[in-house]
C-alpha positions in Angstrom: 4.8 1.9 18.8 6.9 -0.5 17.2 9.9 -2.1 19.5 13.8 -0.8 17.2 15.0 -3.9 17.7 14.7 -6.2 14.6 15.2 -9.5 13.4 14.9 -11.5 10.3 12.3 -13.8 9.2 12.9 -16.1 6.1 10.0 -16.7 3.8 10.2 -19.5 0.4 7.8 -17.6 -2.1 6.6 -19.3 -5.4 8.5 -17.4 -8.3 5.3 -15.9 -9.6 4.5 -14.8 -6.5 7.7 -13.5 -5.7 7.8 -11.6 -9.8 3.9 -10.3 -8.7 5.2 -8.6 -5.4 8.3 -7.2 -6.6 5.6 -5.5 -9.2 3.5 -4.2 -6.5 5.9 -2.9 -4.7 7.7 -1.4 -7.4 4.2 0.3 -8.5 3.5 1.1 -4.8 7.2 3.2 -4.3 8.3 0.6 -2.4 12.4 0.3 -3.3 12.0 -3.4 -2.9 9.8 -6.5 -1.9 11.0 -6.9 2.0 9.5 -3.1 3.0 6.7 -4.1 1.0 5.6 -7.0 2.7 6.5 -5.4 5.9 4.7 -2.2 5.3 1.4 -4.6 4.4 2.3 -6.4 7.7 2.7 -3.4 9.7 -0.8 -2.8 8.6 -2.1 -5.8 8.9 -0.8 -5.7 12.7 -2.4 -2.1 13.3 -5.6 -3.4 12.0 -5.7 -0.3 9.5 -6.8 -3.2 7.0 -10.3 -2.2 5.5 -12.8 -5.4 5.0 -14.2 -5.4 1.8 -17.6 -4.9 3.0 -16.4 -1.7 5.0 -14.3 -0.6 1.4 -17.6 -0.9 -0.8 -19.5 1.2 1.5 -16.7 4.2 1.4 -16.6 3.6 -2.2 -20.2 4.1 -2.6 -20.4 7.0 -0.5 -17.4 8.5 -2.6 -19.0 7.9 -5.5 -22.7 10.1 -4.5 -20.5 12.7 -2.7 -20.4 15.2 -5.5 -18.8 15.6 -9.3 -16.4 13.1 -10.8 -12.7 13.3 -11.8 -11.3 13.4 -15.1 -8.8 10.5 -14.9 -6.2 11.1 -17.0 -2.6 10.0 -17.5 -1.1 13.2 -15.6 -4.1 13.0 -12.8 -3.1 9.0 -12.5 1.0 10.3 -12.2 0.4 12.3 -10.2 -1.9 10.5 -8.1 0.2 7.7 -7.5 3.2 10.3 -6.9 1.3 11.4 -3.8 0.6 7.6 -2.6 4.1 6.7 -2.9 4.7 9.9 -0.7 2.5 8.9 2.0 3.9 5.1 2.2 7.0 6.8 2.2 6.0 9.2 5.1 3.9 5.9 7.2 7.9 3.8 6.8 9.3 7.1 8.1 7.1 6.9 11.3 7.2 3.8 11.8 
């Protein structure tokens, strides 16, 4: 568990860089950049990071476990709704 005290950490980004997060997090239902990168820290730090190695082999095994999806514009909304609600829940927690 994580300690409730906090403190602030200062970071110079690369505008690009900074333009490229901001869209991440904005695509990820993040409300800005700073609980994006800390969310991606906090999972960094819990070792919940997946190498790719370990990610192709779940994705392979996804792909032979039975009959595809359509994906289509409302299954991708809605879709991304429900990761946005789980980030959402994992800040909550945290």
């Amino acid at each position: 568990m994580y300690n409730e005290s906090m403190t602030t950490m200062q970071i110079t980004l690369q505008d690009d860089l900074k333009a490229r997060l901001a869209q991440r997090a904005a695509e990820s239902g993040f409300a800005n950049v700073e609980q994006y990168v800390e969310s991606l820290l906090r999972l960094d730090a819990e070792e919940q990071v997946i190498p790719d190695e370990q990610l192709e082999e779940l994705l392979l095994q996804r792909l032979d476990s039975g009959p595809g999806v359509e994906m289509t514009s409302a299954f991708v909304r809605q879709f991304k709704q429900q990761i946005a609600e789980r980030r959402s829940l994992q800040g909550k927690r945290a």
